[in-house]
PQR file with spaces between the fields and no chain letter, atoms N, CA, C, O and H, PARSE charges and radii, in Angstrom:
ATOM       1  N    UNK     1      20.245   15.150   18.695 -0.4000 1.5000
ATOM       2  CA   UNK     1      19.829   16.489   19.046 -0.0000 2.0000
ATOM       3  C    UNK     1      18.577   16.845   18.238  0.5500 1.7000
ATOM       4  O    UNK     1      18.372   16.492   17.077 -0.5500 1.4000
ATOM       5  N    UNK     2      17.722   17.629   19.042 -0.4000 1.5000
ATOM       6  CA   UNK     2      16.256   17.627   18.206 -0.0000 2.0000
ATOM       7  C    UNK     2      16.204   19.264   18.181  0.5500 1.7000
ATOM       8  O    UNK     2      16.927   20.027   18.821 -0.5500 1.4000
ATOM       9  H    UNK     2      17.888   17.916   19.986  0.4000 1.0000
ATOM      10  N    UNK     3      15.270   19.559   17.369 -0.4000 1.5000
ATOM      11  CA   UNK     3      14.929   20.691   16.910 -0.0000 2.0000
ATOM      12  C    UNK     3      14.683   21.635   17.791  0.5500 1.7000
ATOM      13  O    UNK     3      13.649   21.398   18.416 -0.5500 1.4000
ATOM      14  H    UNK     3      14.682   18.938   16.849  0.4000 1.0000
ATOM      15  N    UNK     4      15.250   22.679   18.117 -0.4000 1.5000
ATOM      16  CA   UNK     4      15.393   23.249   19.868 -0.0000 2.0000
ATOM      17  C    UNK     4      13.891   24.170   19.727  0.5500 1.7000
ATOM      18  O    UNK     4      13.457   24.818   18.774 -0.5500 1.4000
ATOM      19  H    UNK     4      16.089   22.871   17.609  0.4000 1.0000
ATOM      20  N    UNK     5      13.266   23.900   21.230 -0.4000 1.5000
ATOM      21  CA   UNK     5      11.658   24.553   21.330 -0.0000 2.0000
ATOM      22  C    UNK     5      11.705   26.001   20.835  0.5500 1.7000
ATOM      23  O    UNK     5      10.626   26.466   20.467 -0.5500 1.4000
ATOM      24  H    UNK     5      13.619   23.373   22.004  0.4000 1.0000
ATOM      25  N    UNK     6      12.613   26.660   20.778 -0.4000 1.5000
ATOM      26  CA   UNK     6      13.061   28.394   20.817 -0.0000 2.0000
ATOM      27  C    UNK     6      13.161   28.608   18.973  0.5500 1.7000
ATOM      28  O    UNK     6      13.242   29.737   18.489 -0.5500 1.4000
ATOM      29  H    UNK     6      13.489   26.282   21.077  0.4000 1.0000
ATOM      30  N    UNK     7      13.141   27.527   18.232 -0.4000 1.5000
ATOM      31  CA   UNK     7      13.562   27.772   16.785 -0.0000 2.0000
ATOM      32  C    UNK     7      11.891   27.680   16.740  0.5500 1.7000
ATOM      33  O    UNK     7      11.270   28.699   16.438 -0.5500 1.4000
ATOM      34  H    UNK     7      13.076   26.610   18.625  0.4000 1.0000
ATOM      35  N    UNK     8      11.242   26.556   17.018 -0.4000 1.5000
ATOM      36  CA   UNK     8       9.891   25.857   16.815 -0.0000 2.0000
ATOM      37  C    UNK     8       8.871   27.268   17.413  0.5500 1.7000
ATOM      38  O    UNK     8       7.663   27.032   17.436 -0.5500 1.4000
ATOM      39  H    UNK     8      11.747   25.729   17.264  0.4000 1.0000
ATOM      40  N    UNK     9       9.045   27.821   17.596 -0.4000 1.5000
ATOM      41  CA   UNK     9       8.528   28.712   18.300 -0.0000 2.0000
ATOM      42  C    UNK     9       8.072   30.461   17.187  0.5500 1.7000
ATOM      43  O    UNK     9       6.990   31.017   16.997 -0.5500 1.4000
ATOM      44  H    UNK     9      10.027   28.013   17.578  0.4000 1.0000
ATOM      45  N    UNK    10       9.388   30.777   16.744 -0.4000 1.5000
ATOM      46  CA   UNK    10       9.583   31.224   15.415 -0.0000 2.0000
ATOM      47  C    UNK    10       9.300   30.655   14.221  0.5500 1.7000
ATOM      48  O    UNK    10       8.904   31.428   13.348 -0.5500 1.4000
ATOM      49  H    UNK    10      10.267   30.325   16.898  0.4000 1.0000
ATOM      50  N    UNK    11       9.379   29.728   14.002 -0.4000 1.5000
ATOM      51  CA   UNK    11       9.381   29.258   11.933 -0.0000 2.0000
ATOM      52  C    UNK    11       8.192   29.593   11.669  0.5500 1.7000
ATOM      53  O    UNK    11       7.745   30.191   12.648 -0.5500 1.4000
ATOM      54  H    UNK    11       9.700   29.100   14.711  0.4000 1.0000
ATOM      55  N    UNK    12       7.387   29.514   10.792 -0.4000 1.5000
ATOM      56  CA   UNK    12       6.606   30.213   10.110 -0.0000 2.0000
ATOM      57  C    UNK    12       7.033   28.936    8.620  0.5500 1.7000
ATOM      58  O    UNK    12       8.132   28.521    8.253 -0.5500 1.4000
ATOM      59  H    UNK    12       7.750   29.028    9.998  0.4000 1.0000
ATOM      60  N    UNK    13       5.354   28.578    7.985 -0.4000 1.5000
ATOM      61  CA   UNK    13       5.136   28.648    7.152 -0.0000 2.0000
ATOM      62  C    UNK    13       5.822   29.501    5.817  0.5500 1.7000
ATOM      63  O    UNK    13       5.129   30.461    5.478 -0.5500 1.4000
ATOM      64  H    UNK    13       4.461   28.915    8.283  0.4000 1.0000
ATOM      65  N    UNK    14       7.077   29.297    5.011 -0.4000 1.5000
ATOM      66  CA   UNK    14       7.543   30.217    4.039 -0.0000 2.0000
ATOM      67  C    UNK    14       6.502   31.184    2.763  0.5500 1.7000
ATOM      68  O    UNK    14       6.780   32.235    2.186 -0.5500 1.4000
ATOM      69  H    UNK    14       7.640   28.517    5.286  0.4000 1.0000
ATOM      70  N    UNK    15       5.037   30.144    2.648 -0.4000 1.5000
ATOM      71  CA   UNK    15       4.376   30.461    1.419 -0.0000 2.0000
ATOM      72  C    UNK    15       3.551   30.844    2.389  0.5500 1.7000
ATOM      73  O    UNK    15       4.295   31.810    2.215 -0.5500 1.4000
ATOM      74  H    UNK    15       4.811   29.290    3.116  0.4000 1.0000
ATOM      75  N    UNK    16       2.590   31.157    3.448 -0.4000 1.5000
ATOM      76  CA   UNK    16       1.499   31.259    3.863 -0.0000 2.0000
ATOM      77  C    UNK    16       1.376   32.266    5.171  0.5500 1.7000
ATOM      78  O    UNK    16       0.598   33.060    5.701 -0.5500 1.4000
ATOM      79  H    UNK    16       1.986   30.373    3.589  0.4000 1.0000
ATOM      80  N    UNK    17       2.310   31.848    5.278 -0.4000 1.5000
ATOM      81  CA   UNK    17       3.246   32.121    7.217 -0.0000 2.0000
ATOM      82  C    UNK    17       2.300   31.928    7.792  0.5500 1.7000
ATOM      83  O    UNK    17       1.752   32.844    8.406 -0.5500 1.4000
ATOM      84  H    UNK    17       2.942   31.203    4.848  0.4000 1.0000
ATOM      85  N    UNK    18       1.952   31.035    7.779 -0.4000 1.5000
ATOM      86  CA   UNK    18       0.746   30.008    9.141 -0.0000 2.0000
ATOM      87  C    UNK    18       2.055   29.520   10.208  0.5500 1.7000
ATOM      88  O    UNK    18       3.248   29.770   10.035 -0.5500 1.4000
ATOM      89  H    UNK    18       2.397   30.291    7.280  0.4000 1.0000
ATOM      90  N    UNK    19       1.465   28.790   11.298 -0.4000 1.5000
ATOM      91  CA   UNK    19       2.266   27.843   12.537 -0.0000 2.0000
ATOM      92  C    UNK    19       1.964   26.589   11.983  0.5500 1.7000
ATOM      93  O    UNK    19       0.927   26.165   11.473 -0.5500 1.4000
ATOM      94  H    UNK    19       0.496   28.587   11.439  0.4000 1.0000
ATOM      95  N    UNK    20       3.353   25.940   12.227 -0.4000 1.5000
ATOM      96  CA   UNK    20       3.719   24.762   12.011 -0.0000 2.0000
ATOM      97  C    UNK    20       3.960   23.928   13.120  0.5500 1.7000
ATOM      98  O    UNK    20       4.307   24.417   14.195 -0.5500 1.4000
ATOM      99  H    UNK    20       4.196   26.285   12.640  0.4000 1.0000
ATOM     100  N    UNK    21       3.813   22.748   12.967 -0.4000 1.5000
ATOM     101  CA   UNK    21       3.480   22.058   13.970 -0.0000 2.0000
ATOM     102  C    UNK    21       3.915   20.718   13.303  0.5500 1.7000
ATOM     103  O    UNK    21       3.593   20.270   12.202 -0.5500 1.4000
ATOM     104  H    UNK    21       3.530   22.351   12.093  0.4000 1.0000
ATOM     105  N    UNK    22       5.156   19.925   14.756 -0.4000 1.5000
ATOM     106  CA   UNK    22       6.324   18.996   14.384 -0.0000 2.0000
ATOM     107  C    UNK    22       6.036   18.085   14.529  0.5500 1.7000
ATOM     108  O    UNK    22       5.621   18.158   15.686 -0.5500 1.4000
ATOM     109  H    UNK    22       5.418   20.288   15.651  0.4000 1.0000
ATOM     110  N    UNK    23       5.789   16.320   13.981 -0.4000 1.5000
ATOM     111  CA   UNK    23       5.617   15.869   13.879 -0.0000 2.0000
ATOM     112  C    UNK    23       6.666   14.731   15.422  0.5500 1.7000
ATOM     113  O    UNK    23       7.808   14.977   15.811 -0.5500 1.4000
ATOM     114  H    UNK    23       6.126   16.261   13.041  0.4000 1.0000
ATOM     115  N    UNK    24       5.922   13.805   15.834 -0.4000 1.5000
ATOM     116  CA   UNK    24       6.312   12.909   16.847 -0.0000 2.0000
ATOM     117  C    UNK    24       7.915   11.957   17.102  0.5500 1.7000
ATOM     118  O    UNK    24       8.533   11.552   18.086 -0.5500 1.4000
ATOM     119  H    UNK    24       4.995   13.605   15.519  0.4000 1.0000
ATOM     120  N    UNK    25       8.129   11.904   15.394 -0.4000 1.5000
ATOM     121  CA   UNK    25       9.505   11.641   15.190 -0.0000 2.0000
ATOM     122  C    UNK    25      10.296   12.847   14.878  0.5500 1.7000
ATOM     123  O    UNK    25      11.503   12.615   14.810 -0.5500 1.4000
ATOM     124  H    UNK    25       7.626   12.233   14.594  0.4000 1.0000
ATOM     125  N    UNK    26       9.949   14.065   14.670 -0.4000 1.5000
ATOM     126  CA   UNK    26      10.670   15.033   14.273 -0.0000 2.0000
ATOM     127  C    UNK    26      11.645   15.290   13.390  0.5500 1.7000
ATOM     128  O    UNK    26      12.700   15.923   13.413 -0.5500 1.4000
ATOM     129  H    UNK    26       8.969   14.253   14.725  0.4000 1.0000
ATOM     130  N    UNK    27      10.947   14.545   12.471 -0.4000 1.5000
ATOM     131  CA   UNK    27      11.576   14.264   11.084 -0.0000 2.0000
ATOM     132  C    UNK    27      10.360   15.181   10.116  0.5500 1.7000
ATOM     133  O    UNK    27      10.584   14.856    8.950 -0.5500 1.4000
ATOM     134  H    UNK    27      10.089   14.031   12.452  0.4000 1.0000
ATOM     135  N    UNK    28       9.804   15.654   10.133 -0.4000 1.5000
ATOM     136  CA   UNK    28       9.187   16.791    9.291 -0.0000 2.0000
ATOM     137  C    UNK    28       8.479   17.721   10.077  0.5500 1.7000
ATOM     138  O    UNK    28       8.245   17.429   11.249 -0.5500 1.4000
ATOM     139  H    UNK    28       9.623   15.918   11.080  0.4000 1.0000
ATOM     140  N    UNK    29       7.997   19.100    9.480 -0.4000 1.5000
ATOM     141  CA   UNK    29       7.116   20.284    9.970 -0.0000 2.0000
ATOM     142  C    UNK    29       6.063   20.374    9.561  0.5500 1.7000
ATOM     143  O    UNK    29       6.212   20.806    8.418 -0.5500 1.4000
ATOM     144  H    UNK    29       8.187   19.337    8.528  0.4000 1.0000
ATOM     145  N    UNK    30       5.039   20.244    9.752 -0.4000 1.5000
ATOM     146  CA   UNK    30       3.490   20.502    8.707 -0.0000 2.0000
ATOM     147  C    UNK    30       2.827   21.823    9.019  0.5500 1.7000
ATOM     148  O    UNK    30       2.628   22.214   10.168 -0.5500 1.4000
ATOM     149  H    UNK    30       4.918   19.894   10.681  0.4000 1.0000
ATOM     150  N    UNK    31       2.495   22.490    7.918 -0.4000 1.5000
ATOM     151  CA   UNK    31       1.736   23.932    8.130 -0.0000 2.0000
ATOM     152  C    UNK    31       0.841   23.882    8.441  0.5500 1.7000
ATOM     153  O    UNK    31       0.168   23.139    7.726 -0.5500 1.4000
ATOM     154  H    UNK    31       2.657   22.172    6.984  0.4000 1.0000
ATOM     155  N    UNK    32       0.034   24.535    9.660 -0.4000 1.5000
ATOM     156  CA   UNK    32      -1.674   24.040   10.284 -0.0000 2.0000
ATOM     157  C    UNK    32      -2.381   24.608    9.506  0.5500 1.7000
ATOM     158  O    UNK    32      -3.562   24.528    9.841 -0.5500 1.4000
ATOM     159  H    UNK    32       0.580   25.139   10.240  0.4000 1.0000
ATOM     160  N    UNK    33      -2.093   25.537    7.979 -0.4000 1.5000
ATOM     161  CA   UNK    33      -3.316   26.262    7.246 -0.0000 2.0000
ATOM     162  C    UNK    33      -4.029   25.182    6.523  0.5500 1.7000
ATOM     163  O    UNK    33      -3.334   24.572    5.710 -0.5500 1.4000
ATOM     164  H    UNK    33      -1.133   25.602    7.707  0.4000 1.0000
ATOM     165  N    UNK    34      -5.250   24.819    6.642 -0.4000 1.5000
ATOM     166  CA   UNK    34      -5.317   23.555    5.662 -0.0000 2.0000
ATOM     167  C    UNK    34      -5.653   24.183    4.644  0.5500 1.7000
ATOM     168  O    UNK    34      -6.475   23.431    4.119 -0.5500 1.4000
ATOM     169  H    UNK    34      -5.814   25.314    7.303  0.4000 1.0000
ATOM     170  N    UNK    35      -5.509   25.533    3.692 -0.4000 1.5000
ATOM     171  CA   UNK    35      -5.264   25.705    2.423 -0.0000 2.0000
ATOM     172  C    UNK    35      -4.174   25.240    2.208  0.5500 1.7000
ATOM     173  O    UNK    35      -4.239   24.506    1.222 -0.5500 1.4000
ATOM     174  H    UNK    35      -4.842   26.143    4.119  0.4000 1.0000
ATOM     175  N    UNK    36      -2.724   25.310    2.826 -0.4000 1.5000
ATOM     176  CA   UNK    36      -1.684   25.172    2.477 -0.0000 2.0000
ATOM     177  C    UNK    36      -1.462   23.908    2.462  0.5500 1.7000
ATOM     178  O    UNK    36      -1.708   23.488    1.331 -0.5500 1.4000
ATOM     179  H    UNK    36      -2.672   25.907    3.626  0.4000 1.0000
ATOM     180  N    UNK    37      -1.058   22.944    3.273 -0.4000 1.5000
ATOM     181  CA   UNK    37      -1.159   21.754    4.155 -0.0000 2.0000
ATOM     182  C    UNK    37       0.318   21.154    3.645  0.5500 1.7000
ATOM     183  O    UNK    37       0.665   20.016    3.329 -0.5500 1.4000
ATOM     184  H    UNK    37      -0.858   23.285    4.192  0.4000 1.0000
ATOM     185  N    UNK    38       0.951   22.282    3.701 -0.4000 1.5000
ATOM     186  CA   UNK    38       2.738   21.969    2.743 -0.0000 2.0000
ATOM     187  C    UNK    38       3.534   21.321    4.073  0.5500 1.7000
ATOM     188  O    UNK    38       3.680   22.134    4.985 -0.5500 1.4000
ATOM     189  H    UNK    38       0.669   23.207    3.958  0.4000 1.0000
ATOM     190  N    UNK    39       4.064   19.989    4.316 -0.4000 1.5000
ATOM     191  CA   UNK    39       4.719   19.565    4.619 -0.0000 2.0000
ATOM     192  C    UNK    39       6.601   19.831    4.696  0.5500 1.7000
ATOM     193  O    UNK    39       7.229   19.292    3.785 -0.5500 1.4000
ATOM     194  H    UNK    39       3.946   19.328    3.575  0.4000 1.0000
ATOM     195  N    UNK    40       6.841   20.067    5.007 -0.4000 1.5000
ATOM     196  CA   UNK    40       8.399   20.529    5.512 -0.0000 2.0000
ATOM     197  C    UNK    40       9.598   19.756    6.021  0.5500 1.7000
ATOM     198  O    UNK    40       9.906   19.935    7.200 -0.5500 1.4000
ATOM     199  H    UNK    40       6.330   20.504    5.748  0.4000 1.0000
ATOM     200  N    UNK    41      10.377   18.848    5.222 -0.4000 1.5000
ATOM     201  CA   UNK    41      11.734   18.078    5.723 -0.0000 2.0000
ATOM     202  C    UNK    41      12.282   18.595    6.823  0.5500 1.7000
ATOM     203  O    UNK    41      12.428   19.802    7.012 -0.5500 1.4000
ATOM     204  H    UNK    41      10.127   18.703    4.264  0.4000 1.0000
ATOM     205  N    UNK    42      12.665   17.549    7.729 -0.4000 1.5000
ATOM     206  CA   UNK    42      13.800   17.959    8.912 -0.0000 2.0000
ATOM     207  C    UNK    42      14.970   17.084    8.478  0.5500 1.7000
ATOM     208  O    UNK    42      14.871   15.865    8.615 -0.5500 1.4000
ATOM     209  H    UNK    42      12.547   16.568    7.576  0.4000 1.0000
ATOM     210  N    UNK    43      16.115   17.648    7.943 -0.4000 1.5000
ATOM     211  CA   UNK    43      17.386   16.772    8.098 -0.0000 2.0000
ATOM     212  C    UNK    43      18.342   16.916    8.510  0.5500 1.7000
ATOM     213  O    UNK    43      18.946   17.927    8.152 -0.5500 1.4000
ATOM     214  H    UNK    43      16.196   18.639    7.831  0.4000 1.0000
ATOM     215  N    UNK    44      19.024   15.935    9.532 -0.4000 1.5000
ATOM     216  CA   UNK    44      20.100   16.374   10.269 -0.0000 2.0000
ATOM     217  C    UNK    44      19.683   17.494   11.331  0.5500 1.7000
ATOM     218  O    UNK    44      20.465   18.367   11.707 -0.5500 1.4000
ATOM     219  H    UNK    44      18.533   15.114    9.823  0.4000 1.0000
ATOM     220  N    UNK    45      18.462   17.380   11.737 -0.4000 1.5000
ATOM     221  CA   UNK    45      17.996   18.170   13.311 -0.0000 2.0000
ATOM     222  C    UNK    45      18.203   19.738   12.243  0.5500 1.7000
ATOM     223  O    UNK    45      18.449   20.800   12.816 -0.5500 1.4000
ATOM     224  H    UNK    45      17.827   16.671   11.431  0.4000 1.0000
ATOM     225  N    UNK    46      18.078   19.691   10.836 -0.4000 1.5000
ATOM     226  CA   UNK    46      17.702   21.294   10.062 -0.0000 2.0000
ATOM     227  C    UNK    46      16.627   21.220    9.866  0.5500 1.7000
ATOM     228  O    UNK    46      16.585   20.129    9.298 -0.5500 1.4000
ATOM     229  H    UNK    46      17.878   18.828   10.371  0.4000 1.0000
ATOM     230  N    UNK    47      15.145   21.748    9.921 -0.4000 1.5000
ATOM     231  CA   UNK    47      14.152   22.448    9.089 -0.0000 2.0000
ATOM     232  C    UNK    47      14.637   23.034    7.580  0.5500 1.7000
ATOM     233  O    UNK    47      15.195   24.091    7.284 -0.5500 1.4000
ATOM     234  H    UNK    47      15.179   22.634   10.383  0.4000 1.0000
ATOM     235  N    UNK    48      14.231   22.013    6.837 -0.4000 1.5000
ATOM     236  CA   UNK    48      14.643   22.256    5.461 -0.0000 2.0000
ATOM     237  C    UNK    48      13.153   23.159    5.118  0.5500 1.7000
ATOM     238  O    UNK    48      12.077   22.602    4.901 -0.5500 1.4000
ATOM     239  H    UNK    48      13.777   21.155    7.078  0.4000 1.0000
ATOM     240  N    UNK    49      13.383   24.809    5.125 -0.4000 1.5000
ATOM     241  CA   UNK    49      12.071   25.346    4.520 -0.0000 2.0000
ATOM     242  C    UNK    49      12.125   26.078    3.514  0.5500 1.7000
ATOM     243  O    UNK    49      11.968   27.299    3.504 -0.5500 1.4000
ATOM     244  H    UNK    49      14.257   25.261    5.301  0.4000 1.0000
ATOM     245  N    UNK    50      12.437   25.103    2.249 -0.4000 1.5000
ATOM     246  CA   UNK    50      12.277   25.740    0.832 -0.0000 2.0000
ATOM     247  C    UNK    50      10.826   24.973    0.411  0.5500 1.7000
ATOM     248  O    UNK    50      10.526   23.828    0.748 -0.5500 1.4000
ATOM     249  H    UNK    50      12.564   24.111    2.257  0.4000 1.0000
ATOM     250  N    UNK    51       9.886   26.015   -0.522 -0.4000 1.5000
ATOM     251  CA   UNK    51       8.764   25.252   -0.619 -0.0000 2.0000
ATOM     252  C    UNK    51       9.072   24.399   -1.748  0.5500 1.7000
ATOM     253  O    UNK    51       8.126   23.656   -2.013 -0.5500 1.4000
ATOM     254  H    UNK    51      10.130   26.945   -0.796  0.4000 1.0000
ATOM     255  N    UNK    52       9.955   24.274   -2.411 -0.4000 1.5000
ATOM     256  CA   UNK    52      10.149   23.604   -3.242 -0.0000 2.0000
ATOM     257  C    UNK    52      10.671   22.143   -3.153  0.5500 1.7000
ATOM     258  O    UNK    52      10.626   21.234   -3.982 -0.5500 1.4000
ATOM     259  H    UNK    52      10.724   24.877   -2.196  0.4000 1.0000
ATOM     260  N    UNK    53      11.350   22.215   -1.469 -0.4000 1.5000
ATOM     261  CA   UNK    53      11.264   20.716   -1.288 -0.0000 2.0000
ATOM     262  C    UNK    53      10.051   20.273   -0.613  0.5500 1.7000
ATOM     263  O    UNK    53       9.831   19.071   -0.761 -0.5500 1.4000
ATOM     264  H    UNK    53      11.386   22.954   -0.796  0.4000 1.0000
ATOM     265  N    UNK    54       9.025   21.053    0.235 -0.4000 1.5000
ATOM     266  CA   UNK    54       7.606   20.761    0.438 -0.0000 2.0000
ATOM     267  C    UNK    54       6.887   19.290   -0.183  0.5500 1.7000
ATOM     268  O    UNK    54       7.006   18.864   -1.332 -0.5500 1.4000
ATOM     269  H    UNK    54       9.204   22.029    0.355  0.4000 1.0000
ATOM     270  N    UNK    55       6.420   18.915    0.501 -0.4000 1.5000
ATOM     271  CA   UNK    55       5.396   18.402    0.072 -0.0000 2.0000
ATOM     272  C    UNK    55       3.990   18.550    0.238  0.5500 1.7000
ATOM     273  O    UNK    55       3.834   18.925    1.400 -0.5500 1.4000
ATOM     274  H    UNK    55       6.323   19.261    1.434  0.4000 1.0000
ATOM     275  N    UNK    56       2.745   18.434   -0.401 -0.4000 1.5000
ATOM     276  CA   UNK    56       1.567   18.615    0.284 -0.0000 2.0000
ATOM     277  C    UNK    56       1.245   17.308    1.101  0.5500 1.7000
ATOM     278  O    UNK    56       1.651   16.178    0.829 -0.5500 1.4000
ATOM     279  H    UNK    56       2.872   18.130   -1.345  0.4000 1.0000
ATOM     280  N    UNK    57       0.492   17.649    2.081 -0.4000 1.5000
ATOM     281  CA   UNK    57      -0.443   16.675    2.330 -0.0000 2.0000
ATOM     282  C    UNK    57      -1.909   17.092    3.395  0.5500 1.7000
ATOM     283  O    UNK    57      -1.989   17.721    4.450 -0.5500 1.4000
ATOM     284  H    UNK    57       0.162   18.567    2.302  0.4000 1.0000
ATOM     285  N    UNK    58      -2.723   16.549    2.713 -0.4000 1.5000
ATOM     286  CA   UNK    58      -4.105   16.642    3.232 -0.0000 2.0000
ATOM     287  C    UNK    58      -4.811   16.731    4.149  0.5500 1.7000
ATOM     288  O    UNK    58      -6.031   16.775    3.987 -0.5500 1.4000
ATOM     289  H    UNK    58      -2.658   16.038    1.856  0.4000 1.0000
């Protein structure tokens, strides 16, 4: 089961609240601000959005 279009639609960036945008395996979320560029875990079909499990990337 994958991340339903109606959640993806809502989430928001936690630190920035930019749109995020899901990656092809749908195993992470990436924030489109490229100040931010905080990466976001999916586990178990959850959006894990604490920035503290974040990662950046470039």
């Amino acid at each position: 089961m994958a991340v339903s279009p109606e959640l993806l639609a809502i989430l928001r960036c936690p630190k920035c609240k930019s749109e995020l945008q899901i990656n092809d395996e749908q195993t992470r979320l990436k924030c489109l601000n490229a100040e931010c560029s905080l990466v976001y875990p999916i586990r178990e079909d959850i959006p894990v959005m604490l920035v503290d499990e974040a990662t950046v990337e470039k």
